[in-house]
Structure formats: structure tokens, C-alpha cells
C-alpha positions in Angstrom: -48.1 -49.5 80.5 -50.3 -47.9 83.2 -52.8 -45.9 81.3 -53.7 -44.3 84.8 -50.3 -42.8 85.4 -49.6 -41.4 81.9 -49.3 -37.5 82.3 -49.4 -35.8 78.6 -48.7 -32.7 77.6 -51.7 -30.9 75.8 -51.2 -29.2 72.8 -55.6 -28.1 72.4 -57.9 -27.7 75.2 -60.0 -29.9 72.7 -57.5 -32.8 72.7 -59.0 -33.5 76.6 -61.5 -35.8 76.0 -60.0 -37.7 73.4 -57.4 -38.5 75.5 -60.0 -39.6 78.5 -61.6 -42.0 75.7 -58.7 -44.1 75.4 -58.0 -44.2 79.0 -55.1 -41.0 79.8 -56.4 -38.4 82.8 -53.4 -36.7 83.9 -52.2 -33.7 81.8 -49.3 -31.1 81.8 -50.0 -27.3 80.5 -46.9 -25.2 79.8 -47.4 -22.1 81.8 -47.8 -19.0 79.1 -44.5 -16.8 79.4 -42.7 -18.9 82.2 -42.1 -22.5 79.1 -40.4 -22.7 76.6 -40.6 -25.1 73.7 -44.0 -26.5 74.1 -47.5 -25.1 73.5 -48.5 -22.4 75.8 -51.5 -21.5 78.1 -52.9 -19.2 79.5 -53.4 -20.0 83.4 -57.3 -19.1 83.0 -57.5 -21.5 80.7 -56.1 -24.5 81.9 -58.4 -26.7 83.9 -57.6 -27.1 87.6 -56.9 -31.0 88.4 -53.7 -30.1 85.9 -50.0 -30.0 86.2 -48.8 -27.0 85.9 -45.5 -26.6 83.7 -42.9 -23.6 84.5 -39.5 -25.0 82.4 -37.8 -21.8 81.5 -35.1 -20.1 83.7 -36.4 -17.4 85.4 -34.9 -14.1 85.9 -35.9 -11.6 88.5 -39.2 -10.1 86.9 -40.3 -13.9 86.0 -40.1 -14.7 89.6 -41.7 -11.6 90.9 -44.3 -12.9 88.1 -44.7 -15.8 89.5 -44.8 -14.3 93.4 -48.0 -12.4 92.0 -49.9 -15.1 90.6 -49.1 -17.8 93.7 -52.4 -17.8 94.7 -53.9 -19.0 91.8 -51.5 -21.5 91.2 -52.2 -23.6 94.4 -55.4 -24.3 92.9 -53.9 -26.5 90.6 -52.9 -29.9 91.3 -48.8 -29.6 90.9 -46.1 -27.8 89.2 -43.3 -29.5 87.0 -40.8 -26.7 87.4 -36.9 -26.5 86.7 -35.7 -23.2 87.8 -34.9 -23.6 91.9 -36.5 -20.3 92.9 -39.9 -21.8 91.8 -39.5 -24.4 95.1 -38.4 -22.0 97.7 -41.6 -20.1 96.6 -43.6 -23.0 97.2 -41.9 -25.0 99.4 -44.3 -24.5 102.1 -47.5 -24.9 100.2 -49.4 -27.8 99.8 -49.7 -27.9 95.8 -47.4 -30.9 94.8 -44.2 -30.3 93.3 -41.9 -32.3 90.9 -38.5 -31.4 90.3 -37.4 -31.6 86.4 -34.0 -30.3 85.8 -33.7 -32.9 83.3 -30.3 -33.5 82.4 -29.1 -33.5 86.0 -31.7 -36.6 87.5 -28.9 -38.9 86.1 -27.9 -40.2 90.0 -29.5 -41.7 92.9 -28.2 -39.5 95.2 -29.6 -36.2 93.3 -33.0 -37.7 92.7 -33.3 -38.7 96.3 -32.0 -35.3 97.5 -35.2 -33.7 95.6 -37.6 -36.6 96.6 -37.0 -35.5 100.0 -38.1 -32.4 99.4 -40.4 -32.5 96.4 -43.2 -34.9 95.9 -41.4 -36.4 92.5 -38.3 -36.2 90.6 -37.6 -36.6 86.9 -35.4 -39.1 85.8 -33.3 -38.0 83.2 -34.2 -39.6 79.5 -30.1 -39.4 78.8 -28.6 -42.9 80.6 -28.6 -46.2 80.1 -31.8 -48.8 80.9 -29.1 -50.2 83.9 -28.6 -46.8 85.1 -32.5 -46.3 85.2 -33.2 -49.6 86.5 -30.8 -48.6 89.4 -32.4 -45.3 90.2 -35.7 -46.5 90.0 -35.4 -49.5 92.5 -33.0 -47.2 94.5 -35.2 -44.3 94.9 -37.0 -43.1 98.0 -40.5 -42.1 96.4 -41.7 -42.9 93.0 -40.6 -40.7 90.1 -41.7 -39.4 86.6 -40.3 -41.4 83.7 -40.4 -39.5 80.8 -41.1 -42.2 78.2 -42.0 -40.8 74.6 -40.9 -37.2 73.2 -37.7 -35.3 71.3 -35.1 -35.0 73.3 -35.0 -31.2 74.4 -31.3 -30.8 74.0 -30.9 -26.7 74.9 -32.6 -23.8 75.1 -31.6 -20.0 75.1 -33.5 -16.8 76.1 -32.0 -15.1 72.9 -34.3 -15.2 69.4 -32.2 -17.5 67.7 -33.9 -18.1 64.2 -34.9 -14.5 64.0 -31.5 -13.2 64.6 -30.0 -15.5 61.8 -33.0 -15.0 59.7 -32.7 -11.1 59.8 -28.6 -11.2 59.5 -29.2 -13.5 56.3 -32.2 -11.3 54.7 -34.8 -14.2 55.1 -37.8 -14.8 55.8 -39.0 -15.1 59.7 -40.3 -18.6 60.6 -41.1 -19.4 64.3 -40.2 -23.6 63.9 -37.3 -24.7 61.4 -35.5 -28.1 61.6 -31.8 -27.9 61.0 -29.9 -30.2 59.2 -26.2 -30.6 60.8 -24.2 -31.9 57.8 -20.9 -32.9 60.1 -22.5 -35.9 62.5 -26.0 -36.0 59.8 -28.5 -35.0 62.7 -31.4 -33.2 62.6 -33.1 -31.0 65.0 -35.7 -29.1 65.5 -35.6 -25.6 66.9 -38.7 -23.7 68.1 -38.8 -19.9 68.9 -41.0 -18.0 71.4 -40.5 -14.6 73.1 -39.3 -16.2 75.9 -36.4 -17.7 73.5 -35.4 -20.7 71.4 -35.4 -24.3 72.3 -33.8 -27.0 70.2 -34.9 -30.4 70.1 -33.3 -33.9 68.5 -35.9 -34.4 66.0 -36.4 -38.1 65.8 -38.5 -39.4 68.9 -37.0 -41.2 71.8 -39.5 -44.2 72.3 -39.3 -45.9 76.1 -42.3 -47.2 76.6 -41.5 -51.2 76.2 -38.2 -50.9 78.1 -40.6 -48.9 81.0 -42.5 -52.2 81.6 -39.5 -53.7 82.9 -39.6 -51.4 85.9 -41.2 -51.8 89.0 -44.8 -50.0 88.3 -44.8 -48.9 92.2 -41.8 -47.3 91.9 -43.2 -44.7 89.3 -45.4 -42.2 90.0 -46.1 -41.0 86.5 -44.7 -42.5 82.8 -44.6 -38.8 81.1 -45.2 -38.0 77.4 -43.7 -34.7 75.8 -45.5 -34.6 72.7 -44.4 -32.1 69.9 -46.6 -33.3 67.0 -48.8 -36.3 66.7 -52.1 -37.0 66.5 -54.3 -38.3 69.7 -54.7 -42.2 67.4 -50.6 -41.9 66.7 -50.1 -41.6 70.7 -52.7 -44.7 71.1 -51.1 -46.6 68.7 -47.5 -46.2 69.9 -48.4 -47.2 73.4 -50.5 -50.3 72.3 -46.6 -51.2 71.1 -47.0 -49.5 67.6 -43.0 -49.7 66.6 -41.7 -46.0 66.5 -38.9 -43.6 67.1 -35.5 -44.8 68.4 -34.0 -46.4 71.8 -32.1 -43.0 72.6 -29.6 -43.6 75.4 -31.1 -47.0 76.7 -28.0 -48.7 75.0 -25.4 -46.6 75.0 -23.8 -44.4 77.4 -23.9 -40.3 77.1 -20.3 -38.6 76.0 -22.1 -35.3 78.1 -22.0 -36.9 81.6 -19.3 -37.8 83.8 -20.7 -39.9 87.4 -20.4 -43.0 89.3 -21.3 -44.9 86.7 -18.1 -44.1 84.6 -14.4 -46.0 84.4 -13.2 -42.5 84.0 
């Protein structure tokens, strides 16, 4: 894999230069009060040849919030951002914008529609490696290919594990991972103010399927990463087996498209 177009999320300001040593430049910060299920920063502190993440639905104060920091955030080199009111307040800025309303870059046509306006997409981790081969080699710009991290399968702006942990007398925990005894999954549910995001907890691992695709055709191989070490990340893409194949082989019972007999 191309070291110089891995973008990492950073979970320590102190995790930078480890990361440079071993040949990854390109990091993601989730924006303090405007993310959700990854670690948070404030903008002072984030450097500013960063990318910027805003993944949490905003409301009308969290767009206003965002309207009154604008200026500072053009100083930064882009903005991963789901919520649709964070493009028409930057659409006519310079600062590079990627589109990542993950579970909906499952087509051609709707990652084309946003590479027309954005300078990347995000494919969606959720289809198969023919579906993703198709987009790829189909798409009008390169796009982000998010290759290593738990599948974030919801979130919600209510305080999930505090309201069940008050309503059964226990003990308030920020991070919990849920066993779900009917289909024997686990996930992994993190709570912020800003709400609660649940995660699959067993890793999705892409990176050896990603070097079948057309390197041009990507503009960054993304890494979400929840909880390993900086030598765990190195050893996993030097082809270290870990995690599971996801949706590479098998299609998704959530989506209906093109790609369906139905």
C-alpha cells in the first residue's frame, strides 16, 4: 500500500511523529463538539496541514457554530464532513472538501454526483470487492478508501449508556461493548455529550484487497483507528494478518441498488 496516501486518524498529538517515522503524513482530527465516536480536539490544537473531521449531524446552533469559526477552518487543509449544511457553507472556499456520508457512497452515480462537487468522496466500507472495483475504475476523481477500522454502524445524539445505566442503578461508564446474545455479535458503543456511537467491534481489515485497485484512482487509503498501538498499525500494513474481510464477500442485507436481483 501507498504509505504517502494513508490518512490516519490521531488519537495523541504525541502519536505525530511516530507515525512520520514509518512513513504516514496525512492525518484526520475529529473536530471537538461537531464528531462523534472518535477522539476529539480542540481546533487550536490541531496542526494546520490536517484534515479536519465534522461527522455528527448538526442542528441549528452546531451550524451557526460552525459559521463562527469558518475562518479558522480554511486554514486547514480539508474537512471530511457528513452533514450537507457543512458543504453549502464551504462550497465556495478553497479548503478541500471530502464528502463521507458513509453508508450512502455504495453507487457510481452518488459518488460521482459528490466528486463533482467535492474534491473526494468516501466509498462506503459496506459492499462487495466487485462493487468497489466498479466504483473505483468508474469514478470521475480519485476517492478515499477506508481500509482498516470498526465498522461505525449508528450513532444517536441521545446519552445512551447513561440513560440505561441510571434506569438500572449502575455505575456510569463512557465506553462499554455489548454482547448481543441472538446473532452472537459484539459491539462497541462509545458516549460523548454530543451522543452515542456504536461500532462492530471486530476490525474490518482491507488493506490486501486495496492493492488490487488502481493506485491513481485513490486519493487517500483511510484508517479509523479506535485502539491500537502506532507498531500494531505498522505491522498490519506490512501484511500482519488481522481483523476480518467485512463485506468484501458477501453482499449487505441493509442496501437495496443496481447491483441487486431484487
Amino acid at each position: 500500500m501507498n504509505l504517502s496516501k494513508v490518512l490516519i486518524n490521531i488519537n495523541s498529538l504525541g502519536d505525530l511523529e511516530e507515525y512520520k517515522k514509518i512513513g504516514i503524513t496525512n492525518f484526520l482530527f475529529a473536530l471537538k463538539d461537531y464528531s462523534i465516536g472518535y477522539q476529539e480536539f480542540d481546533l487550536e490544537d490541531i496542526p494546520k496541514d490536517s484534515y479536519i473531521l465534522i461527522n455528527r449531524v448538526l442542528d441549528t446552533k452546531g451550524i451557526d457554530g460552525i459559521k463562527a469559526i469558518k475562518d479558522k477552518l480554511l486554514e486547514y487543509k480539508g474537512i471530511i464532513f457528513e452533514d450537507l449544511g457543512i458543504y453549502n457553507i464551504f462550497k465556495d472556499s478553497d479548503i478541500e472538501l471530502i464528502w463521507a456520508q458513509a453508508h450512502f457512497g455504495t453507487n457510481t452515480e452518488s459518488i460521482n454526483y459528490w466528486l463533482s462537487k467535492c474534491e473526494s468522496a468516501l466509498l462506503s466500507n459496506e459492499i462487495t470487492k466487485e462493487e468497489i472495483t466498479d466504483i473505483v475504475n468508474n469514478a470521475i476523481k480519485p476517492v478515499v478508501f477506508n481500509v482498516l477500522g470498526k465498522n461505525m454502524i449508528m450513532y444517536s445524539r441521545r446519552t445512551l449508556l447513561t440513560n440505561f445505566n441510571k434506569y438500572n442503578n449502575l455505575d456510569e461508564v463512557n465506553d462499554v461493548v455489548l454482547d448481543e446474545t441472538h446473532t452472537n455479535n459484539k459491539f462497541y458503543a462509545h458516549e460523548t455529550s454530543n451522543g452515542t456511537a456504536v461500532f462492530n467491534n471486530e476490525y474490518f481489515n482491507y488493506i490486501d484487497f486495496s492493492k488490487s485497485l488502481d493506485d491513481s484512482k485513490i486519493k487517500y487509503y483511510l484508517i479509523y483507528n479506535l485502539d491500537l498501538s502506532i507498531d500494531e498499525i505498522k505491522n498490519i500494513i506490512d501484511g500482519q494478518p488481522f481483523g476480518n474481510d467485512g463485506f468484501l464477500n458477501k453482499k449487505t442485507v441493509y442496501r437495496m441498488s443496481e447491483y441487486t436481483d431484487r
